[in-house]
N, C-alpha and C positions, 0 to 999 in steps of 0.2 A: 504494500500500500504506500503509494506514495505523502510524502511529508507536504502540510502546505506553505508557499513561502511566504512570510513575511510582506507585505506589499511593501514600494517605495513610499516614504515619507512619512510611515506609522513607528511609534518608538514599541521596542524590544516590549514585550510584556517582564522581564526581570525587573527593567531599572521604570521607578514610578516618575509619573510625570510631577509629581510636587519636589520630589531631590531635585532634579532637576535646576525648576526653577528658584529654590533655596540656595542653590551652589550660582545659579546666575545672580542673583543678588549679592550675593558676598563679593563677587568678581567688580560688580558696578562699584559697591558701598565702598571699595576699598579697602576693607578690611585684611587687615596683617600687609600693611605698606613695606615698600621698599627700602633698602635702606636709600636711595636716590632720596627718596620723600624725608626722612628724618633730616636729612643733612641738609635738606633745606629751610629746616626750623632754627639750625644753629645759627649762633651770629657770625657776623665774619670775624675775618684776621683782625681789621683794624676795629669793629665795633670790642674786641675782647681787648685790645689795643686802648682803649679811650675810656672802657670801665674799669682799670689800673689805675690809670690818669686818675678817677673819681675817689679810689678805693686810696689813694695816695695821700688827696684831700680830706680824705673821712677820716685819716690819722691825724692830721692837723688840727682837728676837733679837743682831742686829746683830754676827755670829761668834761670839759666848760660848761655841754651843757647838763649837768648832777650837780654843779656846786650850788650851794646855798646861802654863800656870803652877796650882796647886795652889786657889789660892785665887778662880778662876775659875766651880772646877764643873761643868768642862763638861761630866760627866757625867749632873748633872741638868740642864742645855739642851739636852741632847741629848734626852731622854725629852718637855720640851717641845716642843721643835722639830715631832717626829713630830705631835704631837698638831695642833698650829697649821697647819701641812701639810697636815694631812689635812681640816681643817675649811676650807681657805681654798680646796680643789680641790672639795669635792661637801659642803657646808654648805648646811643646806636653810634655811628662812625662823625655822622656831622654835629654830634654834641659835646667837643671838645672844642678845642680852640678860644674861639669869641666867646661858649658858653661859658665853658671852664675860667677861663683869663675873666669872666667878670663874676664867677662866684669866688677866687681866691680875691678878688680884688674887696667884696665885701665883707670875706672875711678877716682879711686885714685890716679895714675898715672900722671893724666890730675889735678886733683884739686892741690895737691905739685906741680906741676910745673908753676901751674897761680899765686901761692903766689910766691915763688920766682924769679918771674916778676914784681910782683905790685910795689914793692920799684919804678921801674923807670915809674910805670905808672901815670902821673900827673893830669889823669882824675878821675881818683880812688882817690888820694889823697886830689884833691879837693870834692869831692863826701863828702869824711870823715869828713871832718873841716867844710864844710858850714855853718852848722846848728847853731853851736855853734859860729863861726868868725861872722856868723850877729849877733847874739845875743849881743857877744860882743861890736860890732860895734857900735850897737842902746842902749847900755845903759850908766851910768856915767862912768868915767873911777874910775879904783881901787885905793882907799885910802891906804898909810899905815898902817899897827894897832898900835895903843896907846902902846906906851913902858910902860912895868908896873914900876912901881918901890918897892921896898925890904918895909917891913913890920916896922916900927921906922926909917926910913934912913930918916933925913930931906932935903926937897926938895931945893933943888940949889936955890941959889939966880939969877940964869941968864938961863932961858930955853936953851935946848941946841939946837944946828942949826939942822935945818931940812935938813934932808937925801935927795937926788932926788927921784922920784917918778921911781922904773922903772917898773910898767907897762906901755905898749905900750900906745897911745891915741887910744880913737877908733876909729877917725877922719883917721889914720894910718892904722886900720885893716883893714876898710873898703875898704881902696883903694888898701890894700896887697892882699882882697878877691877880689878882681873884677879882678885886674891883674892875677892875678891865676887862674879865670874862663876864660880870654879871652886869654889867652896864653895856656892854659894844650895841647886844639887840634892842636894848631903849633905845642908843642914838640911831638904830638904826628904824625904828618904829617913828622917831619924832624927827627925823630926817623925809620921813617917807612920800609927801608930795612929790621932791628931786627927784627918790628913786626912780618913782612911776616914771617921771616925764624924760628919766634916762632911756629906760626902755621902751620907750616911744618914739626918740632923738632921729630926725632925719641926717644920717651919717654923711651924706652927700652935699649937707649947707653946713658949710662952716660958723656961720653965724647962728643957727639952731645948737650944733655943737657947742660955741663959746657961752651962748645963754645957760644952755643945762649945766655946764660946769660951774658959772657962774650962780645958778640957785642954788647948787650944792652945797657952795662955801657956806653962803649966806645963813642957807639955813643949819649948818653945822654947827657956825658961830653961834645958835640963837638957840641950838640944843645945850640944854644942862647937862645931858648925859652925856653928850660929844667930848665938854668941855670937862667933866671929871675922866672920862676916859685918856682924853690929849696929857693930861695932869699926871694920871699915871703912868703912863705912856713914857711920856718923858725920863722919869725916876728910873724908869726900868733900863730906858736906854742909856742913863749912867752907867746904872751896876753894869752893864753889857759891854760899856767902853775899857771897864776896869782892865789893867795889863793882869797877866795871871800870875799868881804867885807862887 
């Protein structure tokens, strides 16, 4: 008995017509691309190129913006920060140059203008001298040095009066230093109008710069807590001068 054949253009009774059209859909969909198609989602040479560049700048950060002292900013680091972030993760080839060269340029911008703040920041100030004003604190207080005397000069028959001692006691730094820590945040609360309008400061007008500097003072002079902080301040930077003995 013969077999019947298959007609032209009817599919095999094995293979169903839905695989079929299941395996054509995947082929359209794309699905399990090439590696062709991957390498086309990377960035280039130079876009990895110019997100170093960013990644180099996002060093230059360098905490500014975590600190907590006034004269920091680190409000406005924070608003850099994001930006440099964002450029150093998916920056493509033509976002260096002009881009780059005017975000170092603001943030150069922003670091000169946190220094010539600091002078009236008394958090900072104490931040600087701690280390050393305990130190001070906790050891003997500084002797004078032994006045030499000339080579054949024979020695006085009546020692001569002893000079005052002027380094500070430390008994005295220690309470310049503690005064200092628990007054800096007053001055820096009754300072506080300046702050705000530091961090507001259009960095690009010189003359908005000179003004906010110029409120700083003003209003530093006009804090009481400024003004015992400068007091001990000072004391401290004695004992700090003292030669060691």
């Amino acid at each position: 008995m013969l077999r019947r054949r298959a007609r032209v253009g009817h599919l095999p009774p094995a293979v169903p017509l839905s695989s079929l059209l299941l395996a054509l859909a995947l082929v359209l969909s794309g699905c399990g691309g090439s590696g062709g198609e991957k390498k086309a989602d990377e960035p280039s040479k130079a876009a990895v190129a110019c997100r170093g560049e960013w990644k180099k700048l996002e060093a230059e950060i360098d905490g500014r913006d975590s600190k907590t002292n006034p004269s920091a900013l680190a409000s406005r680091w924070n608003n850099i920060t994001a930006t440099v972030e964002y450029y150093a993760r998916s920056a493509s080839a033509k976002d260096c140059d002009a881009t780059l060269a005017a975000q170092q340029k603001a943030m150069d911008s922003l670091a000169a203008f946190s220094t010539k703040v600091a002078p009236w920041d008394m958090e900072q100030r104490y931040d600087e001298v701690k280390t050393a004003a305990a130190a001070y604190a906790a050891a003997p207080r500084p002797t004078l040095p032994t006045p030499s005397t000339k080579a054949g000069k024979r020695a006085e028959k009546k020692p001569p009066k002893p000079k005052p001692n002027p380094a500070p006691r430390p008994a005295d730094i220690g309470t310049a230093l503690k005064t200092l820590s628990e007054q800096a945040p007053v001055a820096t609360q009754q300072q506080g109008p300046a702050w705000v309008q530091a961090s507001v400061t259009e960095l690009t007008d010189p003359a908005a710069v000179a003004k906010a500097v110029k409120d700083l003072a003003f209003l530093s002079t006009e804090s009481a807590a400024y003004r015992t902080c400068a007091a001990a301040l000072a004391q401290i930077k004695v004992a700090l001068a003292q030669p060691k003995s």
